[in-house]
C-alpha positions as CSV (number, residue, x, y, z in Angstrom):
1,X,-26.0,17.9,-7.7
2,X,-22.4,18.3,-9.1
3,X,-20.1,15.1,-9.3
4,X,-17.7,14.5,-6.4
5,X,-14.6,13.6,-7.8
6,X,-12.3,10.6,-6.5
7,X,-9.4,12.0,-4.3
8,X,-5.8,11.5,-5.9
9,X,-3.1,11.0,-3.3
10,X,0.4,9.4,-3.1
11,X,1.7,6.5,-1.9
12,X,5.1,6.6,0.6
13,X,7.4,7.0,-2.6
14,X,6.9,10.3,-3.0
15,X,8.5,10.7,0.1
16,X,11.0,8.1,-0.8
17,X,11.9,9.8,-4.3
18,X,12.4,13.0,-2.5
19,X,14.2,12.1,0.8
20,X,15.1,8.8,0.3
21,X,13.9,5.9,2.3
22,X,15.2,6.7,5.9
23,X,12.7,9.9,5.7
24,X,12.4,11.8,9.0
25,X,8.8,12.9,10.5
26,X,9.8,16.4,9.7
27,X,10.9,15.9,5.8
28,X,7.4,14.1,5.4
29,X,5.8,17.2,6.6
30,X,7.7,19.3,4.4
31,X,6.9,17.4,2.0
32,X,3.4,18.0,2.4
33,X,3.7,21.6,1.0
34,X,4.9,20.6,-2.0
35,X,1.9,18.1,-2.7
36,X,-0.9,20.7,-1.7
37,X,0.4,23.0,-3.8
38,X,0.6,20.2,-6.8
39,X,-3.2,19.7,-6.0
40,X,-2.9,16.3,-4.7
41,X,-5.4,15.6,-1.9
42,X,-4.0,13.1,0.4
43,X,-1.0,10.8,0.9
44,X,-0.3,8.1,2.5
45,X,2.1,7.7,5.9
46,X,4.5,4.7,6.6
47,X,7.3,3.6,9.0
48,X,9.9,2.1,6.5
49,X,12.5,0.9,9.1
50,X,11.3,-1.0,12.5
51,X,14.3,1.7,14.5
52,X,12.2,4.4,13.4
53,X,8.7,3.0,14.7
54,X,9.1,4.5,18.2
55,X,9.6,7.9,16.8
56,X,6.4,8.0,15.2
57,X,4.5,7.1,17.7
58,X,6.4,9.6,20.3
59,X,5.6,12.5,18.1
60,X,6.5,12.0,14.6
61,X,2.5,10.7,13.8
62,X,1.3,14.1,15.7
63,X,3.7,16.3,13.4
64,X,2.9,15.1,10.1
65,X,-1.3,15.3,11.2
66,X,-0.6,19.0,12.4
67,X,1.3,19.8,9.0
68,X,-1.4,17.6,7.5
69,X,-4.1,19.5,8.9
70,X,-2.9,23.1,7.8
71,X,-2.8,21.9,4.5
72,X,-6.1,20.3,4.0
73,X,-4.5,17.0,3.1
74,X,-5.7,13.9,4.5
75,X,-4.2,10.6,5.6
76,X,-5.6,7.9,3.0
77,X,-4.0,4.9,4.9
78,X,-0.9,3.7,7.2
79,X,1.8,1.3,5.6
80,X,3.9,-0.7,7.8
81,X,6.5,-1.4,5.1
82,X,8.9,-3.1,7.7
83,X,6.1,-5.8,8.6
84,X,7.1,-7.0,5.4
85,X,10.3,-8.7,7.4
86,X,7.7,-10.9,9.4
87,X,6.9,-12.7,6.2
88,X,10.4,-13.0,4.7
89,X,11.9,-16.5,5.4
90,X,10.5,-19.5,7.8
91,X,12.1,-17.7,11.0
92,X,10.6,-14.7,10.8
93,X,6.9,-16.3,9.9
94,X,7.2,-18.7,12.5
95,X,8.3,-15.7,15.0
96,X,5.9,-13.4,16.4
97,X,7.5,-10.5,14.4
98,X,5.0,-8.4,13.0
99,X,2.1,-8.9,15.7
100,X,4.5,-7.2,18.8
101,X,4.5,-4.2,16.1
102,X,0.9,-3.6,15.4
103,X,0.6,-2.0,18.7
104,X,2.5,1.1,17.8
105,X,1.1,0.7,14.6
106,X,-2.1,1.4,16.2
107,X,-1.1,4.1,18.1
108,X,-0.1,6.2,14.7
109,X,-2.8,5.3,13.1
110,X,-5.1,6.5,16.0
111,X,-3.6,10.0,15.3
112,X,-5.4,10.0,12.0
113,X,-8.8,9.9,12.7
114,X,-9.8,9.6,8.8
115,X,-7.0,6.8,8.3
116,X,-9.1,4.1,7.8
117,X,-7.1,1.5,5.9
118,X,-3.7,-0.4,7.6
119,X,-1.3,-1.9,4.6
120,X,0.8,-4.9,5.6
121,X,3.0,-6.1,2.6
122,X,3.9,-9.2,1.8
123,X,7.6,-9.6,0.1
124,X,9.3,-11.9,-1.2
125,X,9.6,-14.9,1.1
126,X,12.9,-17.0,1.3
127,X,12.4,-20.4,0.4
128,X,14.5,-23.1,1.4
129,X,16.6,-24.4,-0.8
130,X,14.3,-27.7,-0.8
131,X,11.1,-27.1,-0.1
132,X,8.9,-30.4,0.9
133,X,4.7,-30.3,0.1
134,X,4.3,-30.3,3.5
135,X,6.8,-27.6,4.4
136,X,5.0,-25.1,2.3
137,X,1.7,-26.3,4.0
138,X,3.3,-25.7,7.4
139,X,4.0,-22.4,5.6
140,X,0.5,-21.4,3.8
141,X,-0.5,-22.8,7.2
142,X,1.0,-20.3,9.4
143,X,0.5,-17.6,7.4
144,X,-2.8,-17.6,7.6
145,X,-2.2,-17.4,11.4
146,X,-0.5,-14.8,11.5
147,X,-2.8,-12.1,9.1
148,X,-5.6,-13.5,11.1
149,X,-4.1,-12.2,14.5
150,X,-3.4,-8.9,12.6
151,X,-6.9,-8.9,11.0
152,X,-8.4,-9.4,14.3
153,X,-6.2,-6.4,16.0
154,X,-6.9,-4.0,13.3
155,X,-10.4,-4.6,12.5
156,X,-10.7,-4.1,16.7
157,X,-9.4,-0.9,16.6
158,X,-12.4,0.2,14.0
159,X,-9.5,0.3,11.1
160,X,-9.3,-2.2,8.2
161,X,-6.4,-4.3,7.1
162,X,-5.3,-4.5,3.8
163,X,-2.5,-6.5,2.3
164,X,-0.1,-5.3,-0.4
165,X,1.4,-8.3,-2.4
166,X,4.7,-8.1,-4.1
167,X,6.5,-10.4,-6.2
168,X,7.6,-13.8,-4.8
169,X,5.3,-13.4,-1.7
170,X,4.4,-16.4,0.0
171,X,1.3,-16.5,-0.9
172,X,1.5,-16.4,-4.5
173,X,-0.5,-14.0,-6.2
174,X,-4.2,-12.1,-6.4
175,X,-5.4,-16.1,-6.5
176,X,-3.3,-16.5,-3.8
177,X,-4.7,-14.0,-1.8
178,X,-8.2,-14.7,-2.7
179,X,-7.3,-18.9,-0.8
180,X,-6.1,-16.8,2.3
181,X,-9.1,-14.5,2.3
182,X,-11.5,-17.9,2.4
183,X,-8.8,-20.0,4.8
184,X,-10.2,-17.0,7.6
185,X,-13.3,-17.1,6.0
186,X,-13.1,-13.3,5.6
187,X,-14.1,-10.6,2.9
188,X,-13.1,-7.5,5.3
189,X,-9.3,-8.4,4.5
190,X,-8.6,-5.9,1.7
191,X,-5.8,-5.2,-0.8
192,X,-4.0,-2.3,-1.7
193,X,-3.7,-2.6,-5.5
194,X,-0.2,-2.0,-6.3
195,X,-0.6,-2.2,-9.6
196,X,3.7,-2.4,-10.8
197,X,3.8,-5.1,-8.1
198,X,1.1,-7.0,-9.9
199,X,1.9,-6.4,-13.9
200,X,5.3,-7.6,-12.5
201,X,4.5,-11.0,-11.2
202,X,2.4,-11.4,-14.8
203,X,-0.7,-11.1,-13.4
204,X,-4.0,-10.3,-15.7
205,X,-4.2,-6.6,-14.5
206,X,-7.9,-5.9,-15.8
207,X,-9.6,-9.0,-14.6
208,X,-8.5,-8.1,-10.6
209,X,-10.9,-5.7,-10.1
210,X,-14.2,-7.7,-11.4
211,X,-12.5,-10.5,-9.1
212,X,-11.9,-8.7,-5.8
213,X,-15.0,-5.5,-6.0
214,X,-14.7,-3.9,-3.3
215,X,-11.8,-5.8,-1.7
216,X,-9.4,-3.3,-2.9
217,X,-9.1,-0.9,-0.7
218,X,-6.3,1.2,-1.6
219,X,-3.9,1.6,-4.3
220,X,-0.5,2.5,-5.4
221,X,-0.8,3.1,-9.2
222,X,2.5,3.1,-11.1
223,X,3.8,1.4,-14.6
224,X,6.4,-0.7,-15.7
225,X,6.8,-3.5,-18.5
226,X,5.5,-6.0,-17.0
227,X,9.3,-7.8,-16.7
228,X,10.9,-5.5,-14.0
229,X,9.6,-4.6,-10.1
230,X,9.8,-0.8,-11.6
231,X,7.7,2.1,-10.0
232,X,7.4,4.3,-13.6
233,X,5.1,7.2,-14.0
234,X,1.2,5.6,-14.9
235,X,2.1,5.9,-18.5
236,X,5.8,5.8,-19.1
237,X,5.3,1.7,-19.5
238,X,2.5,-0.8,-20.8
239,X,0.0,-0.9,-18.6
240,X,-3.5,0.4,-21.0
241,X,-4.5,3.1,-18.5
242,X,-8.0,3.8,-19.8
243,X,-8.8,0.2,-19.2
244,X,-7.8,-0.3,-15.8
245,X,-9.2,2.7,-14.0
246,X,-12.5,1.8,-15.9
247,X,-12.2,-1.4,-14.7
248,X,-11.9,-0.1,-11.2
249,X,-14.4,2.2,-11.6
250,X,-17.3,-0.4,-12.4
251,X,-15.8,-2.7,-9.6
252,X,-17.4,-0.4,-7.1
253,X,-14.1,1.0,-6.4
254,X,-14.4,4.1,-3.8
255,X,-11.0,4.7,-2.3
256,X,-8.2,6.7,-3.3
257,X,-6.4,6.7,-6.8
258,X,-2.9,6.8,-5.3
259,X,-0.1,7.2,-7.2
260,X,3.2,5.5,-6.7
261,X,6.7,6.8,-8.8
262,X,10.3,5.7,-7.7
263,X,12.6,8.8,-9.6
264,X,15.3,10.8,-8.6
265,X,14.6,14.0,-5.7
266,X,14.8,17.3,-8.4
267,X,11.9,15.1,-11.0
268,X,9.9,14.2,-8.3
269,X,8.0,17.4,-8.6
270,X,7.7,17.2,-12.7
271,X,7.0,13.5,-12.7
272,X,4.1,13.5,-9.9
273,X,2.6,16.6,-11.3
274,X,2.6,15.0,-14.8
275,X,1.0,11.6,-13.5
276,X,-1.8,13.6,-11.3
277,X,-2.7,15.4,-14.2
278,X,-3.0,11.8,-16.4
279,X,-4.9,10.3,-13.3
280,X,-7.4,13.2,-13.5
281,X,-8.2,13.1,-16.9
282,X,-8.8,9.3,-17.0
283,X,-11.4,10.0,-14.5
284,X,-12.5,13.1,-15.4
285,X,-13.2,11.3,-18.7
C-alpha cells in the first residue's frame, strides 16, 4: 500500500504577502490559483480585521469554498486573527470581546465542511504599568474564562479550538499553555504550532512536540533567529529543520505542515515555492 503523504498548505500570510493584510474575499480566491498550481494542497482562511467579519460570513466564506473547490484545495483551519484584540489589555479580557464574535466565526467555518480546526491567537497583552500578584491572578483567572466559553462553543459546533501563542501573551508560553489546558481540565484545546512565534519568545523548539503529542493541531512553520518576531522562509534562519519535523513526526503529529512567510507581493511566488519544496523533502526523507 503506497505511503500517503502529509498535506503542505499555507497559513493567512500568503495572502498577506501578496495582498496585504486588508485582503478581500475575492483576492484570497485568486489567490488560490496561484497555490494549486505551486502544488500546495490547502490553506488556511482568516478574518484579519473585526469590519471585515460580516463580509465573510454574507458571502465572502461561500466564494473562497467555490474557488476552493474548483481547485481541489482544501480548507486546513479558520484563524480569527482579530480575536487576538480580546486578549490585549485588562479591558478587552474583562469585556466580552471575542465570545460575541465566535458566532460568525461559526458561520464561516460551517461553509467548510473539512475545516476542522478554529485558531484564536493570543498577542501580546498590555500590562499595567504595576502589576500586583493578585492582578495577574485576576488576570490568569479570567483568562481561563474566557477560552473556556470559546472551547465550549467550538467544540459544540463538532470543530476544535486551537490557540496560537505569540510573544508577550498573557499566558506566557508552551508551559503556560499547558497550566491553562489543566485549569479547564482539558486535552481537546489544541495549538497551532507557530513555530517563529515560539523560537522568538526563546522557547526549546524540539522538546514541544514530545510535550504536547497530539495537542498540536496545526501549524504555521516559518524561521527566524530566534531574537526577532520574523516570518523567514523554513530555512533562511536557525531553526535545525531536520530536527523539528522529526520531532513532530514521532509526536504523532497528523495535521497539516503549513507554511507561514511574511515577503514582499512579486517573491511570494519564488519564496513559497522554494519553502514547499524544502518541506517536501524533509518529509519525503
Amino acid at each position: 500500500m503506497p505511503h500517503e503523504h502529509p498535506a503542505i498548505g499555507v497559513s493567512p500570510a500568503y495572502f498577506i504577502s501578496r495582498f496585504g493584510n486588508r485582503f478581500t474575499p475575492e483576492e484570497v480566491a485568486a489567490g488560490l490559483k496561484e497555490l494549486a498550481e505551486t502544488g500546495f494542497q490547502g490553506f488556511q482562511v482568516e478574518v484579519f480585521h473585526r469590519e471585515t467579519l460580516e463580509n465573510w460570513v454574507h458571502s465572502g466564506a461561500a466564494l473562497v469554498r467555490r474557488a476552493a473547490a474548483s481547485l481541489g484545495l482544501k480548507a486546513t483551519q479558520f484563524v480569527a486573527h482579530f480575536m487576538m484584540e480580546a486578549f490585549s489589555n485588562r479591558e478587552k479580557l474583562f469585556s466580552d470581546a471575542g465570545i460575541t464574535e465566535m458566532h460568525s466565526v461559526l458561520e464561516i467555518v460551517g461553509r467548510y465542511e473539512e475545516c476542522g480546526i478554529v485558531t484564536v491567537p493570543l498577542g501580546a497583552f498590555e500590562a499595567p504599568r504595576i502589576t500586583k500578584s493578585e492582578d495577574y491572578r485576576d488576570f490568569f483567572d479570567r483568562c481561563v474564562q474566557k477560552v473556556g466559553a470559546l472551547l465550549e462553543m467550538v467544540e459544540g459546533s463538532g470543530r476544535r479550538m486551537a490557540l496560537e501563542i505569540l510573544p508577550s501573551a498573557i499566558i506566557g508560553g508552551i508551559d503556560g499553555f499547558m497550566r491553562l489546558c489543566d485549569r479547564l481540565h482539558t486535552a481537546t484545546l489544541g495549538l497551532n504550532f507557530d513555530t517563529g512565534h515560539a523560537w522568538a519568545s526563546k522557547e526549546n523548539l524540539y522538546l514541544i512536540p514530545a510535550k504536547l503529542g497530539q495537542q498540536i493541531q496545526g501549524t504555521h512553520l516559518c524561521d527566524n533567529f530566534g531574537n526577532e518576531n520574523l516570518s523567514l522562509r523554513p530555512g533562511a534562519g536557525s531553526i535545525d529543520w531536520p530536527r523539528l519535523i522529526e520531532a513532530l513526526r514521532l509526536s504523532g503529529y497528523e495535521g497539516a505542515f503549513d507554511i507561514e512567510i511574511i515577503c514582499k507581493p512579486e517573491e511570494a511566488r519564488d519564496e513559497y515555492g522554494r519553502a514547499r519544496t524544502f518541506i517536501a523533502s524533509l518529509l519525503n526523507a
